[in-house]
C-alpha positions as CSV (number, residue, x, y, z in Angstrom):
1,X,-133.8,-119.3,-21.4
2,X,-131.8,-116.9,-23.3
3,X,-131.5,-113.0,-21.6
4,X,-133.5,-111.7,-24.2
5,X,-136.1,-113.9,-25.2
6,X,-136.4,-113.1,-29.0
7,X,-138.6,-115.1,-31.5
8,X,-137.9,-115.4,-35.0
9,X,-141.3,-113.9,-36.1
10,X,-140.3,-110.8,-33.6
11,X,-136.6,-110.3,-35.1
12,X,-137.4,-110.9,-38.5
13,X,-140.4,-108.1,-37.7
14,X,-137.4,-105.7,-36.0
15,X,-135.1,-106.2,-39.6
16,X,-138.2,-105.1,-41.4
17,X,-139.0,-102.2,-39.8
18,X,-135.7,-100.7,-40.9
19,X,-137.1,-100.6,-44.2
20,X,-139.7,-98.1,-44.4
21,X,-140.5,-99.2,-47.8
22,X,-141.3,-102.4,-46.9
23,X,-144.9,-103.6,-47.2
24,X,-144.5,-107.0,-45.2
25,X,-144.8,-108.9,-47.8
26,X,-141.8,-110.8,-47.4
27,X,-142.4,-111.3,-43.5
28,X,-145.0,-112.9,-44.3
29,X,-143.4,-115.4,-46.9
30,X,-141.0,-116.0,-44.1
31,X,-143.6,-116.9,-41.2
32,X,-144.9,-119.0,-44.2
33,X,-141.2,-120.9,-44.0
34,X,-141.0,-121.1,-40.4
35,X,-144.4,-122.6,-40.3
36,X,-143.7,-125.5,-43.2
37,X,-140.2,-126.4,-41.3
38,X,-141.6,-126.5,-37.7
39,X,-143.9,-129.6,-39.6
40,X,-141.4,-131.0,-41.3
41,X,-139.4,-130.9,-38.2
42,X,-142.4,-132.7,-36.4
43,X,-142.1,-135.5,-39.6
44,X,-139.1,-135.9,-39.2
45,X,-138.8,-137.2,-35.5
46,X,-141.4,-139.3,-36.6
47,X,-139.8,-141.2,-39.1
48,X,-138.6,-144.1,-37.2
49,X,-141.9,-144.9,-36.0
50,X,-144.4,-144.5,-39.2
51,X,-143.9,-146.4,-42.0
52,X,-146.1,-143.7,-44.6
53,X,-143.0,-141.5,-44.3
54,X,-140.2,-144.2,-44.2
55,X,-138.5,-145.5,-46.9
56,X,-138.9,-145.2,-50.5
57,X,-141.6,-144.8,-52.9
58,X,-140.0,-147.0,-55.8
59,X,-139.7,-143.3,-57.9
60,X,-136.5,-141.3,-59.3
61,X,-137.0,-137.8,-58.9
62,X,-136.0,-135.3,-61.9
63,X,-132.1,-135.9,-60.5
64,X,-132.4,-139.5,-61.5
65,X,-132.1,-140.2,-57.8
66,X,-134.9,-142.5,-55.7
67,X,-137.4,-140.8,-53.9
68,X,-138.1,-141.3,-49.8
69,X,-141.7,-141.2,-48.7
70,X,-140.6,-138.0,-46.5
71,X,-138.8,-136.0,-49.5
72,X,-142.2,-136.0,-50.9
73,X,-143.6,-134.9,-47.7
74,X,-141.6,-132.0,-47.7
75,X,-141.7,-130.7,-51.4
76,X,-145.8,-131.3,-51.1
77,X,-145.8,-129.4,-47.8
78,X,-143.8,-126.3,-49.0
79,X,-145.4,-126.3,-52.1
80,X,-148.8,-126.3,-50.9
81,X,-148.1,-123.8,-48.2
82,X,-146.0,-121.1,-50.7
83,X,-148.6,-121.6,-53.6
84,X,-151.5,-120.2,-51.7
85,X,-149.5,-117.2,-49.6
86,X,-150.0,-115.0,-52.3
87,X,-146.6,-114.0,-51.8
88,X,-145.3,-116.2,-54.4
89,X,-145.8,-116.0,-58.0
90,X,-144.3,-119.0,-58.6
91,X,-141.4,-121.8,-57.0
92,X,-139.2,-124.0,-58.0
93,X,-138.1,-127.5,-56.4
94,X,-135.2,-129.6,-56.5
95,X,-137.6,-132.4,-57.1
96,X,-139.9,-130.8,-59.7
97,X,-138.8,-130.7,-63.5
98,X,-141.0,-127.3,-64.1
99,X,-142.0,-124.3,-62.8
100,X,-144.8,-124.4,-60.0
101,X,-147.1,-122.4,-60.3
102,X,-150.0,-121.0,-58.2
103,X,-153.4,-120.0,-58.6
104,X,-154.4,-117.0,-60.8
105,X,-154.2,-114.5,-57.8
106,X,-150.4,-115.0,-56.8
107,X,-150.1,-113.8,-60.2
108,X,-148.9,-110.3,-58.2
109,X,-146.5,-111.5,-56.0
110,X,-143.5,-110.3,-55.6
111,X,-140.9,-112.8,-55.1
112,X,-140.1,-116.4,-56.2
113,X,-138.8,-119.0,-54.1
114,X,-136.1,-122.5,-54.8
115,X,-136.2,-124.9,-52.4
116,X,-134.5,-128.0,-51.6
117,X,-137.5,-129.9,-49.3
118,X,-135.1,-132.0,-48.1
119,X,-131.4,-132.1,-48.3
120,X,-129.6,-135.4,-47.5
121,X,-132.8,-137.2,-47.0
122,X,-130.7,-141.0,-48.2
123,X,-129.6,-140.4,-44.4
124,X,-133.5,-140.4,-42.7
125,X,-132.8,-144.3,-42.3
126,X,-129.6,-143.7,-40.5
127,X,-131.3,-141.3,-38.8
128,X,-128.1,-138.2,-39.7
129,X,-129.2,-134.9,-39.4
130,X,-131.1,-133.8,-42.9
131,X,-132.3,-130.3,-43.6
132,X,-134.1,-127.8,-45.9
133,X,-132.8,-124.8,-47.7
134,X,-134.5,-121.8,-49.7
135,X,-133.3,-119.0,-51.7
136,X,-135.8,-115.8,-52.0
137,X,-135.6,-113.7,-55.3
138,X,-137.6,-111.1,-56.6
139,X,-139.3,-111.4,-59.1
140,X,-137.9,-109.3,-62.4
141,X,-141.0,-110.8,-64.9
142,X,-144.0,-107.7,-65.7
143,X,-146.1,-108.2,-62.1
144,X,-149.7,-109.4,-63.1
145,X,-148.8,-111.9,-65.4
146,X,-147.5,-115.8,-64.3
147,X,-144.0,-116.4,-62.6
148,X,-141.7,-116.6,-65.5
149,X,-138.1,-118.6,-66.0
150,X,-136.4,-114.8,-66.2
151,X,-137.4,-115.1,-62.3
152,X,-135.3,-118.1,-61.4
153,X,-132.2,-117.8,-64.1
154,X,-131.1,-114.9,-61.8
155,X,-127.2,-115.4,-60.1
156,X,-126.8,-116.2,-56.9
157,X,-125.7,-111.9,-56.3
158,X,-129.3,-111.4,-56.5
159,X,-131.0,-113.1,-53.5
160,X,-133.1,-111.3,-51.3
161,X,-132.8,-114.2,-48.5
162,X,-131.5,-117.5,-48.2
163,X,-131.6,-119.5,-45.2
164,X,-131.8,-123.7,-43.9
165,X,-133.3,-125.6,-41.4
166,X,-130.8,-128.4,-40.1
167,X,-133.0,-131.1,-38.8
168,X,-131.0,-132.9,-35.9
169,X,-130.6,-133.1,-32.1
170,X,-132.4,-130.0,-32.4
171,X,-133.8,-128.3,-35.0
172,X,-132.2,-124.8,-36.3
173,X,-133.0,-122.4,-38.9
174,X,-130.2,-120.1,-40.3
175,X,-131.0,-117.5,-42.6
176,X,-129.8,-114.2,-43.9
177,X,-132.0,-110.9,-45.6
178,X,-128.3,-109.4,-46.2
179,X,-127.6,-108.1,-42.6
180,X,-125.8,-110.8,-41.3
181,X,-126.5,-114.2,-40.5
182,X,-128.7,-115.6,-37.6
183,X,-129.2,-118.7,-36.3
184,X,-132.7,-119.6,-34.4
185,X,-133.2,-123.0,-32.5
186,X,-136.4,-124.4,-32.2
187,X,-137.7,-124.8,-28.4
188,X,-140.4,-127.6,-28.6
189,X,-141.6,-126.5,-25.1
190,X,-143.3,-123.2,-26.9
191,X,-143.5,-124.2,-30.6
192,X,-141.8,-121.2,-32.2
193,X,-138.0,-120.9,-33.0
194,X,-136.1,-118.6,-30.8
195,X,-132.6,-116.2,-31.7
196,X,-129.8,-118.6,-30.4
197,X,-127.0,-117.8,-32.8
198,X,-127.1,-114.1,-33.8
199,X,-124.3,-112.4,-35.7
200,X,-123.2,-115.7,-37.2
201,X,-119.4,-115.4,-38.3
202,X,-117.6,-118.3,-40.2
203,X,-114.3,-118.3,-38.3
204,X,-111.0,-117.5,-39.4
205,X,-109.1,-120.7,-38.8
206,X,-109.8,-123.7,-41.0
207,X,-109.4,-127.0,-39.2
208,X,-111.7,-129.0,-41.1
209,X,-112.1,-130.3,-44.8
210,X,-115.3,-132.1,-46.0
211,X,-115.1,-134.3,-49.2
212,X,-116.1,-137.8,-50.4
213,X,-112.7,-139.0,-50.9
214,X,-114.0,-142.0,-52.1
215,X,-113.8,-139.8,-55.5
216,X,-110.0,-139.4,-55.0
217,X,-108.9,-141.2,-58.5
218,X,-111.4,-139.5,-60.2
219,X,-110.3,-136.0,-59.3
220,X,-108.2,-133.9,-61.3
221,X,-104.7,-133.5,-60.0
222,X,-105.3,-129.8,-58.6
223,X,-107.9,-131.3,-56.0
224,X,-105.6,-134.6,-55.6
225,X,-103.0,-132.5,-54.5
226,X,-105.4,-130.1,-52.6
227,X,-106.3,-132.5,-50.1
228,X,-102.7,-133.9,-50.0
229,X,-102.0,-130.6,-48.7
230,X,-104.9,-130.9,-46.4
231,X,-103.8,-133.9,-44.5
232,X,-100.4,-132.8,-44.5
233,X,-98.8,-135.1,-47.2
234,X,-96.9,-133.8,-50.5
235,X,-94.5,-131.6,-51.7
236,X,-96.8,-129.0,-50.7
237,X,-98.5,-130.0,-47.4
238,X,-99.7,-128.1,-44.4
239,X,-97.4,-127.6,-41.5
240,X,-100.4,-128.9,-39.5
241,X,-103.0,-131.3,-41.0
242,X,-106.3,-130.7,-41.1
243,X,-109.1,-133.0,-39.6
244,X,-111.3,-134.9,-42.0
245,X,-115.4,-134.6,-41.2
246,X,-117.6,-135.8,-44.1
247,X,-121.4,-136.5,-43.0
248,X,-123.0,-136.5,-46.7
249,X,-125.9,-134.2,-45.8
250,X,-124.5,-130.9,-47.3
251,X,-126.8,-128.7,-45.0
252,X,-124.9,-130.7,-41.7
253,X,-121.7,-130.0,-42.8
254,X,-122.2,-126.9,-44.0
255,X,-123.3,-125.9,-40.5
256,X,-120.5,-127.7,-38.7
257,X,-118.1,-125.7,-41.0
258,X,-119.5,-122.6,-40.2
259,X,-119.4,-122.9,-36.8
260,X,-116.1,-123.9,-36.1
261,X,-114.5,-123.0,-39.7
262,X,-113.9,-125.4,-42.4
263,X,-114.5,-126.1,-46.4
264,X,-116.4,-128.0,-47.8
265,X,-115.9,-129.5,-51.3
266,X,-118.2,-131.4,-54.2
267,X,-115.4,-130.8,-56.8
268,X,-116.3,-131.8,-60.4
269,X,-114.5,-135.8,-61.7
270,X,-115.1,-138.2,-64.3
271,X,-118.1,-139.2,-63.7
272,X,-120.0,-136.2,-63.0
273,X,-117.6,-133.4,-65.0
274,X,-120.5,-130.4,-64.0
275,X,-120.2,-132.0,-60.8
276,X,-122.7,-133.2,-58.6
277,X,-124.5,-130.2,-56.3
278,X,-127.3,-127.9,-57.8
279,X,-126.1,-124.2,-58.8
280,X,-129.9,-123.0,-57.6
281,X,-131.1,-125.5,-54.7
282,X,-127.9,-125.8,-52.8
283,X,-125.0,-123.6,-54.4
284,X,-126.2,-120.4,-54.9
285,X,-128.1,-120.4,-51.2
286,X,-125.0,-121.5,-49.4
287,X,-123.1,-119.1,-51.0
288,X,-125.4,-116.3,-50.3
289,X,-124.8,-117.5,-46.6
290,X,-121.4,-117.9,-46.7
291,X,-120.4,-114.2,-47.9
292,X,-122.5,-112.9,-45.5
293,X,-120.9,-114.8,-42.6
294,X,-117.2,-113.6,-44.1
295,X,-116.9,-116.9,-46.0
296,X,-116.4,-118.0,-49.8
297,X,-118.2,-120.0,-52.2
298,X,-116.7,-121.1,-55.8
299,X,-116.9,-123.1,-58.7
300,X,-112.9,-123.2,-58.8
301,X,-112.5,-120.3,-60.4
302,X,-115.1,-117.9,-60.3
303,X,-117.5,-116.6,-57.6
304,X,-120.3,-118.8,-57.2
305,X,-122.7,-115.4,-56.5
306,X,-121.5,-114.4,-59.8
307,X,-122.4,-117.6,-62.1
308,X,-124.7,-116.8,-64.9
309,X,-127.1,-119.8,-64.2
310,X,-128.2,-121.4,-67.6
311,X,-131.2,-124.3,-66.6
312,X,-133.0,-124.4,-64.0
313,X,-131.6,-127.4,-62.9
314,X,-127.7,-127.2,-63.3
315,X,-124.9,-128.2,-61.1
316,X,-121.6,-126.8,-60.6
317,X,-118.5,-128.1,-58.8
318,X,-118.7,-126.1,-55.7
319,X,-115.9,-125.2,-52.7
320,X,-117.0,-123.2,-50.0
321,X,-115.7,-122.2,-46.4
322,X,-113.3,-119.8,-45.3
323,X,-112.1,-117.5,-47.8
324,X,-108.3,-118.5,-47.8
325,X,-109.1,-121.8,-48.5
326,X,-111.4,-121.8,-50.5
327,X,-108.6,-119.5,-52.6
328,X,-106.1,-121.5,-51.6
329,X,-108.2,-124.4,-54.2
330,X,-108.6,-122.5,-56.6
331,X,-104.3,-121.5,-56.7
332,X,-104.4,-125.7,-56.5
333,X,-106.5,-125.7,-59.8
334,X,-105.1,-122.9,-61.6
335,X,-101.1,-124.6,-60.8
336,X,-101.3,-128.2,-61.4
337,X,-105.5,-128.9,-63.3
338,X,-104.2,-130.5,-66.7
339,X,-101.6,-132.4,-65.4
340,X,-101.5,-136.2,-65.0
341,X,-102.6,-138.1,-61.8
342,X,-100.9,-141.1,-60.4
343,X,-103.4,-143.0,-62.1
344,X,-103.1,-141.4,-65.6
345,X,-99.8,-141.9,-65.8
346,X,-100.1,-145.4,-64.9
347,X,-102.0,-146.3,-67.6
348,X,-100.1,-144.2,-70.1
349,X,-97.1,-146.1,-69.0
350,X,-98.7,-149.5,-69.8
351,X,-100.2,-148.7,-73.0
């Protein structure tokens, strides 16, 4: 047992109470949170054993990708849970095309909420550590009336709280409210997450890249050469190689990266050219994290916190980890992005 035995209802309670404005409004939406990932959580460890939560419902969700039995699960759960808090005026999901919004009386709530149910949920069958992830604006619509788009096409700068729940050997939930970041692991034994990670600071050395290099060819030749660097190859490579880790649930490595420093990149190619990751779901949450934990987040050449979101559903190419890194890409991008790759000139060559 830790020396202090501190709850997550109790510290986010204690951050509160440094706000004498607050009315406890948004503690409230939290514990709402905490409640919905403690039963997803309880799913989850399930989903070897039940086959209504296995496997796929034969749907494609808004993303054009197919739909798992849980990832429904989750976005129903969350959904059902945040539409009747009367904290919420309305939500948005990664796996809903519209708004969502609640009953007439969360008409005066003050904050909206975009969730990703369940990140990296093609690995439940594997059985790889999935998660969740919110992000918690206010709302900037006139109160009393419906949630309005306005709400949710705010930049990532604007989040009140972001925060994940990583769903593995055991189950943690990281958030931020802007004072830091804090990590809270889940003790089965008493059913409530407890402070295990407070403080949270990405570290300074950067050992570890994360990519799909199976998208090596289509990458422009400033991220080519970027992870050349990376592993130590090329005119420009590292005096000491970094280690490749790539699970392909963003929330799990994410967390590994932030623990033991690292970047991790969805870069824009030819087949996805906005690239792949969600500005609102998973960008702009991460990001949020990531700057208060003494990281960076970017699209390659601006901020991430500081993209003017557009739809409600975009994606961005996204880099984030430590800050010199991170800049270090975008110095790759800026140098050698328009040239020819290996590949390019090839073909040129046998035209």
């Amino acid at each position: 047992m830790p020396q202090e035995f501190i709850t997550i209802g109790r510290f986010i309670g204690i951050e509160g109470r440094k706000f004498p404005q607050a009315t406890g409004e948004f503690t409230a939406l939290m514990d709402e949170i905490v409640l919905t990932s403690k039963v997803i959580s309880r799913e989850v460890k399930k989903a070897g054993l039940i086959d209504d939560i296995s496997g796929f419902t034969g749907e494609m969700n808004v993303q054009g990708e197919q739909v798992r039995k849980l990832d429904i699960y989750a976005n129903d759960l969350f959904k059902h849970i945040l539409k009747y808090s009367g904290h919420v005026c309305a939500m948005a999901s990664e796996e809903d095309e519209d708004l969502i919004l609640g009953p007439t009386y969360t008409n005066s709530g003050k904050y909206v909420v975009l969730l990703d149910p369940l990140d990296g949920s093609s690995n439940i069958d594997a059985n790889v550590s999935i998660g969740s992830i919110f992000a918690i604006y206010r709302r900037v619509s006139n109160p009393g009336g419906p949630g309005a788009m306005e709400d949710f096409l705010q930049p990532g700068k604007n989040i009140v709280a972001a925060g994940y729940v990583l769903y593995g050997s055991s189950t943690m939930m990281v958030y931020s409210a802007g004072n830091g970041v804090h990590g809270f692991t889940l003790d089965p034994s008493v059913g409530t997450f407890i402070l295990s990670h407070p403080n949270l600071k990405i570290p300074d050395k950067c050992g570890i890249y994360s990519v799909n290099e199976g998208n090596y060819h289509k990458w422009s030749r400033g991220v080519q050469l970027y992870i050349d660097h990376c592993k130590g190859i090329g005119p420009e490579a590292r005096e000491k190689p970094m280690s490749a880790r790539y699970i392909g649930s963003m929330v799990a490595d994410f967390h590994r990266n932030l623990l033991y420093g690292g970047i991790f990149l969805y870069p824009a190619h030819k087949g996805a050219p906005d690239g792949k990751l969600r500005l609102m779901y998973e960008a702009n949450p991460m990001a949020f994290l990531l700057d208060k934990a003494g990281g960076f987040a970017s699209n390659g050449s601006i901020p991430i916190l500081d993209v003017e979101p557009k739809a409600l559903h975009q994606r961005v190419p996204l880099f984030m980890g430590n800050r010199q890194e991170v800049e270090t890409v975008e110095r790759f991008l800026r140098e050698h992005d328009g040239e020819e790759t290996p590949l390019e000139k090839e073909k040129s060559k046998s035209k």
